[in-house]
MDTraj code that builds the backbone (N, CA, C; nanometers):
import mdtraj as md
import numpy as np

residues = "UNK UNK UNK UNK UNK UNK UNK UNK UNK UNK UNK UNK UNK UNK UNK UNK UNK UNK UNK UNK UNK UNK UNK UNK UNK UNK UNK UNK UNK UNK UNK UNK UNK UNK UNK UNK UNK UNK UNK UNK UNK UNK UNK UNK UNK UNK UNK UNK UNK UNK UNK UNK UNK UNK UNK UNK UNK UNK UNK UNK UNK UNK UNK UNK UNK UNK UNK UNK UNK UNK UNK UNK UNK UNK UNK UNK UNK UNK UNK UNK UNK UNK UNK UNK UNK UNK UNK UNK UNK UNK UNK UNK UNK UNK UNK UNK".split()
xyz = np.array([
    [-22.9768, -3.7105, -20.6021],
    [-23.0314, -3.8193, -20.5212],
    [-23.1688, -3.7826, -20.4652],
    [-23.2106, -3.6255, -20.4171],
    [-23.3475, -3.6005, -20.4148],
    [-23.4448, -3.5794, -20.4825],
    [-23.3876, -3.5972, -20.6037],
    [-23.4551, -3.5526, -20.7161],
    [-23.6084, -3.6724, -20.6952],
    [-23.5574, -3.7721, -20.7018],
    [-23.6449, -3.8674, -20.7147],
    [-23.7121, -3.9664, -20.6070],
    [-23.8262, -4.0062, -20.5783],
    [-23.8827, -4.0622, -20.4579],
    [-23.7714, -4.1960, -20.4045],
    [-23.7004, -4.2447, -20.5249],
    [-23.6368, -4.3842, -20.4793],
    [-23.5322, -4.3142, -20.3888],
    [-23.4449, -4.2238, -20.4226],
    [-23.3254, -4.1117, -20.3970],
    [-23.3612, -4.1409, -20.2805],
    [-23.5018, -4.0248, -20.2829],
    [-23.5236, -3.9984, -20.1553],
    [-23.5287, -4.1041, -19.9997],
    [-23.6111, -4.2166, -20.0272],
    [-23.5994, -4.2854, -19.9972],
    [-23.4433, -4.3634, -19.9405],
    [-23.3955, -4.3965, -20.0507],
    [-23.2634, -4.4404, -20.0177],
    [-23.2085, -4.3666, -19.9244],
    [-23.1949, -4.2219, -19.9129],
    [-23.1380, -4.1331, -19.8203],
    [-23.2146, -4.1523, -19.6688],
    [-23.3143, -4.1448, -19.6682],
    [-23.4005, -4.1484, -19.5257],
    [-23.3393, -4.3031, -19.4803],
    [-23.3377, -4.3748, -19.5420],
    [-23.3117, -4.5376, -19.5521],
    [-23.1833, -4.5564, -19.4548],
    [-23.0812, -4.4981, -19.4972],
    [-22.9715, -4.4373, -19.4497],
    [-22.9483, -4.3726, -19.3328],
    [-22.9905, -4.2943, -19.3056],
    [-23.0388, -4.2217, -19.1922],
    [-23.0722, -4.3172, -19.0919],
    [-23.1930, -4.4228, -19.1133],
    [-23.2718, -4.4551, -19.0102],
    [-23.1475, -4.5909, -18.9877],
    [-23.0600, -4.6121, -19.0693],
    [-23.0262, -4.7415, -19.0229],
    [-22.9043, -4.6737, -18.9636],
    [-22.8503, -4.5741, -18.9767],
    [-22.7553, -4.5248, -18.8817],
    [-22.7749, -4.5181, -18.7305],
    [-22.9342, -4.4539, -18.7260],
    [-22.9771, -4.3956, -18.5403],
    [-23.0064, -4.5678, -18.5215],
    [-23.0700, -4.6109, -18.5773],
    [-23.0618, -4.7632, -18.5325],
    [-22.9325, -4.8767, -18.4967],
    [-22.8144, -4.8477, -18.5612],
    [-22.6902, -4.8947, -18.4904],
    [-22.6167, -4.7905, -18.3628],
    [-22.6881, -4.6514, -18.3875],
    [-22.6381, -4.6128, -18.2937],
    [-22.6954, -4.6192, -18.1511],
    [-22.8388, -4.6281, -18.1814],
    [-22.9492, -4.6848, -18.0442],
    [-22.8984, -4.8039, -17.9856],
    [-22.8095, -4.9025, -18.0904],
    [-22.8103, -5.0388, -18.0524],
    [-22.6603, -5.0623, -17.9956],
    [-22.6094, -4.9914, -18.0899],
    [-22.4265, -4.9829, -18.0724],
    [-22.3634, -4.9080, -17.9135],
    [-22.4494, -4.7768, -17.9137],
    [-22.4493, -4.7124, -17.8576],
    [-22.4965, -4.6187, -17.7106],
    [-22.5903, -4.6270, -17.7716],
    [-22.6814, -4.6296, -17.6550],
    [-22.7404, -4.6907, -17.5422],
    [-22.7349, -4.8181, -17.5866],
    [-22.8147, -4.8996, -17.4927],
    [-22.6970, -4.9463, -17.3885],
    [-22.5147, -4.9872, -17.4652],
    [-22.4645, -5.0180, -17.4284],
    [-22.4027, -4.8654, -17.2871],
    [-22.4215, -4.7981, -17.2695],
    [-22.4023, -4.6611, -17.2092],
    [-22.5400, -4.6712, -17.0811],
    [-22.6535, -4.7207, -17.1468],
    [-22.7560, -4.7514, -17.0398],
    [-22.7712, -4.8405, -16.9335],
    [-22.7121, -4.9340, -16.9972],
    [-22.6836, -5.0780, -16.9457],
    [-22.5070, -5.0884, -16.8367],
    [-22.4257, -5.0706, -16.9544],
    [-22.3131, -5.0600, -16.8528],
    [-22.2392, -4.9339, -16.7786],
    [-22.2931, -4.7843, -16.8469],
    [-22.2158, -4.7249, -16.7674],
    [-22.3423, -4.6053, -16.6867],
    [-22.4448, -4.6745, -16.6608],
    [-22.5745, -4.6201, -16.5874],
    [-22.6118, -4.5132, -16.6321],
    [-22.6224, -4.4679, -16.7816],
    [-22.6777, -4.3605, -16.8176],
    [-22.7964, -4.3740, -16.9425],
    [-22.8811, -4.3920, -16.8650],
    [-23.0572, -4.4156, -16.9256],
    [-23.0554, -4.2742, -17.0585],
    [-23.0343, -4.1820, -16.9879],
    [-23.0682, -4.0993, -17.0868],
    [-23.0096, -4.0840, -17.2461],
    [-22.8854, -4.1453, -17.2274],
    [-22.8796, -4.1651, -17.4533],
    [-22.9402, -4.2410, -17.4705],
    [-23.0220, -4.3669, -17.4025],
    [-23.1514, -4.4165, -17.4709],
    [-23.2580, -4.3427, -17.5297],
    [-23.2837, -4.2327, -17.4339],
    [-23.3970, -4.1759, -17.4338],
    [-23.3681, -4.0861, -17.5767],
    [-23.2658, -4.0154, -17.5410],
    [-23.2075, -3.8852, -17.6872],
    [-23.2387, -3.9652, -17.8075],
    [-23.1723, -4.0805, -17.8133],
    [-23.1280, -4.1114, -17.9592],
    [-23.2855, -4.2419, -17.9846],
    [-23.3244, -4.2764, -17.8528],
    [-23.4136, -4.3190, -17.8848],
    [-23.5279, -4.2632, -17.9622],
    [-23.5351, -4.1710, -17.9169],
    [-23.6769, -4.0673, -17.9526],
    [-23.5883, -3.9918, -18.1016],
    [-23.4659, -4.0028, -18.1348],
    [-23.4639, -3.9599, -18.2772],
    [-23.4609, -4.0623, -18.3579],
    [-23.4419, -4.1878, -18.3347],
    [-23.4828, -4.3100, -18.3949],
    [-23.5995, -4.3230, -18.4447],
    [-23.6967, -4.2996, -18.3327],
    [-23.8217, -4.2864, -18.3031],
    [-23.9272, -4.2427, -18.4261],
    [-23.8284, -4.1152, -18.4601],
    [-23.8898, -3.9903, -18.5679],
    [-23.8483, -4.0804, -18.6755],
    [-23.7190, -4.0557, -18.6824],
    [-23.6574, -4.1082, -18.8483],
    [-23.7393, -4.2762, -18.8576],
    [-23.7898, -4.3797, -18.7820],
    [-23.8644, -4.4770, -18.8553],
    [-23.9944, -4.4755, -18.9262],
    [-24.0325, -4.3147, -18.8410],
    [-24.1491, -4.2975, -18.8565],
    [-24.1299, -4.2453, -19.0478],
    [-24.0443, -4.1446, -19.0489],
    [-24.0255, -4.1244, -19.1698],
    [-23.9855, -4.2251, -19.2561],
    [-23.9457, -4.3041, -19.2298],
    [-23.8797, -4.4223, -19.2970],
    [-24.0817, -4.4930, -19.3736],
    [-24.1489, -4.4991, -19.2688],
    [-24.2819, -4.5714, -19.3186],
    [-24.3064, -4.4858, -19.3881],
    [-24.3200, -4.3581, -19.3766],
    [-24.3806, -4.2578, -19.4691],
    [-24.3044, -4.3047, -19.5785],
    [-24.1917, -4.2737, -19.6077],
    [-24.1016, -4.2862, -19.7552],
    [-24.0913, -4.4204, -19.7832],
    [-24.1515, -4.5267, -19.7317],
    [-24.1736, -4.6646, -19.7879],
    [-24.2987, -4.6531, -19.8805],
    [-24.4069, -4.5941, -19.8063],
    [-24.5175, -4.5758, -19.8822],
    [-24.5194, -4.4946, -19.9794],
    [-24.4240, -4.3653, -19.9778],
    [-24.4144, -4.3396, -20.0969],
    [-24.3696, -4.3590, -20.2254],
    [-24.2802, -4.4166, -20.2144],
    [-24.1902, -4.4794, -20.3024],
    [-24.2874, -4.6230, -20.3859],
    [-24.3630, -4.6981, -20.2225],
    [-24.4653, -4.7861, -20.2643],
    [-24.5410, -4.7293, -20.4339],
    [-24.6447, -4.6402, -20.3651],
    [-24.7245, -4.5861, -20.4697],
    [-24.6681, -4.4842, -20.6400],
    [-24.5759, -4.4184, -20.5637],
    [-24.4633, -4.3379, -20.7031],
    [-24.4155, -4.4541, -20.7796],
    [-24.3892, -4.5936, -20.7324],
    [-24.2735, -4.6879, -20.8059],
    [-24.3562, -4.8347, -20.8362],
    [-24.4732, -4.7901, -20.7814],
    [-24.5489, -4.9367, -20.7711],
    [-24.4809, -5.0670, -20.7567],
    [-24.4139, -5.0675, -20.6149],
    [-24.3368, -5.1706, -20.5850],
    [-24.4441, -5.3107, -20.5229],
    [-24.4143, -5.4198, -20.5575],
    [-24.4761, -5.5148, -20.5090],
    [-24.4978, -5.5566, -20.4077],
    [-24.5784, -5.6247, -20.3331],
    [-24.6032, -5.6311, -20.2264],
    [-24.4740, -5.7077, -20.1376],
    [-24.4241, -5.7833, -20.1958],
    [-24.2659, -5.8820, -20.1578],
    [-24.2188, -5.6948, -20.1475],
    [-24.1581, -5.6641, -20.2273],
    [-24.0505, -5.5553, -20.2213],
    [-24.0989, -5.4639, -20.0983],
    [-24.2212, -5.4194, -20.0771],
    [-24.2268, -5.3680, -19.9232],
    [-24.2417, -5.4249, -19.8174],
    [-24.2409, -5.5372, -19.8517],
    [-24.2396, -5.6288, -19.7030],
    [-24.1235, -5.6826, -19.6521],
    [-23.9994, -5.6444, -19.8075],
    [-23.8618, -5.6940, -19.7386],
    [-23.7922, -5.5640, -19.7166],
    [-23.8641, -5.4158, -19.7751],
    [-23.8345, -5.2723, -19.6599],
    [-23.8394, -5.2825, -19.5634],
    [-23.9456, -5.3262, -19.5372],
    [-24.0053, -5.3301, -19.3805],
    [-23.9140, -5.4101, -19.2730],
    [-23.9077, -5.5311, -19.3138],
    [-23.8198, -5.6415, -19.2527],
    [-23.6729, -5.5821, -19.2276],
    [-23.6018, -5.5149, -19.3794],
    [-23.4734, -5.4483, -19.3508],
    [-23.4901, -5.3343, -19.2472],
    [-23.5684, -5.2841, -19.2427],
    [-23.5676, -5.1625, -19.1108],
    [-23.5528, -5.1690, -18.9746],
    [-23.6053, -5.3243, -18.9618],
    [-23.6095, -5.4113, -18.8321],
    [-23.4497, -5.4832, -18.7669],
    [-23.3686, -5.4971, -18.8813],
    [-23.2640, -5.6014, -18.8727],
    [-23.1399, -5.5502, -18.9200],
    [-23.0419, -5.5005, -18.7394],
    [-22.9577, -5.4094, -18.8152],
    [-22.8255, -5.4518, -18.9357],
    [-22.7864, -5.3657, -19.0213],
    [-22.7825, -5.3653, -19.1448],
    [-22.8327, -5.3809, -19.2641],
    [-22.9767, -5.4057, -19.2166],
    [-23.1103, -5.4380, -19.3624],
    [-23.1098, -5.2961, -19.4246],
    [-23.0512, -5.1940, -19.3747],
    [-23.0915, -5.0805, -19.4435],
    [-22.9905, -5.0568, -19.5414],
    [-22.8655, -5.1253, -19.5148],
    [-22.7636, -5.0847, -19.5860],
    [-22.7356, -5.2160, -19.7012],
    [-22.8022, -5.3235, -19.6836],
    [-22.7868, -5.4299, -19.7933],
    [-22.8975, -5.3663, -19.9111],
    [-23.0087, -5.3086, -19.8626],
    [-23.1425, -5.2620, -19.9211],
    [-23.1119, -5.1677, -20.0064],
    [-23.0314, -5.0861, -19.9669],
    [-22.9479, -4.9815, -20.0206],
    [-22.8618, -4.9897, -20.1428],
    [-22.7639, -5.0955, -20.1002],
    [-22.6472, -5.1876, -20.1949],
    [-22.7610, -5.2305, -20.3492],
    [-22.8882, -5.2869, -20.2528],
    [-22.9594, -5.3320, -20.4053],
    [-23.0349, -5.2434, -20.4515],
    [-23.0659, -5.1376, -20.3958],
    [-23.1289, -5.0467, -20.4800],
    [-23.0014, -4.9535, -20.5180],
    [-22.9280, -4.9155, -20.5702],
    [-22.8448, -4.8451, -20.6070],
    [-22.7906, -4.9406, -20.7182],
    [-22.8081, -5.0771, -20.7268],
    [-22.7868, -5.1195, -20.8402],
    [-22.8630, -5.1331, -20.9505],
    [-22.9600, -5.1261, -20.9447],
    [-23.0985, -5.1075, -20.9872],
    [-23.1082, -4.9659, -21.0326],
    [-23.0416, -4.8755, -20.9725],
    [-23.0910, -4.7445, -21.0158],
    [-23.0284, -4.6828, -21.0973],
])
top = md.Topology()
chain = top.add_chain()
for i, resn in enumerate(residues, 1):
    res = top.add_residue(resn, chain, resSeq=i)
    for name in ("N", "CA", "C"):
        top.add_atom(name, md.element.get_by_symbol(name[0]), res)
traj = md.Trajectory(xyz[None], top)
């Protein structure tokens, strides 16, 4: 699965949509109802990292796979909207 930029991708993909249900699932709900700000902050700031990697490995994959401009703009969109990472996933693994 690392062998290759899509792999790769797919894996980071994964990753980021996990800390993102868990920021959302998790965290916020712990901030909000049981007064503890700080797993925002933890899991926020590793969210934080892994989206950042997530743009990096969009762009790479962009330029290695010469994906169209639609196909990174509905990466982008899935990164935003939780479970876009894991439908994105579903279709690239069929594809691959």
């Amino acid at each position: 699965m690392l062998k290759t930029p899509l792999g790769r991708f797919r894996l980071i993909a994964l990753i980021e949509g996990i800390s993102f249900l868990l920021l959302l699932g998790i965290a916020m709900p712990l901030k909000y109802f049981a007064d503890f700000p700080a797993a925002v902050s933890v899991v926020g700031a590793l969210h934080g990292l892994l989206f950042v990697l997530y743009i990096a490995a969009v762009a790479h994959v962009t330029f290695a796979l010469r994906w169209s401009f639609v196909r990174v703009m509905g990466a982008l969109v899935a990164s935003i909207v939780p479970f876009g990472n894991f439908v994105l996933d579903s279709r690239l693994r069929q594809e691959q």
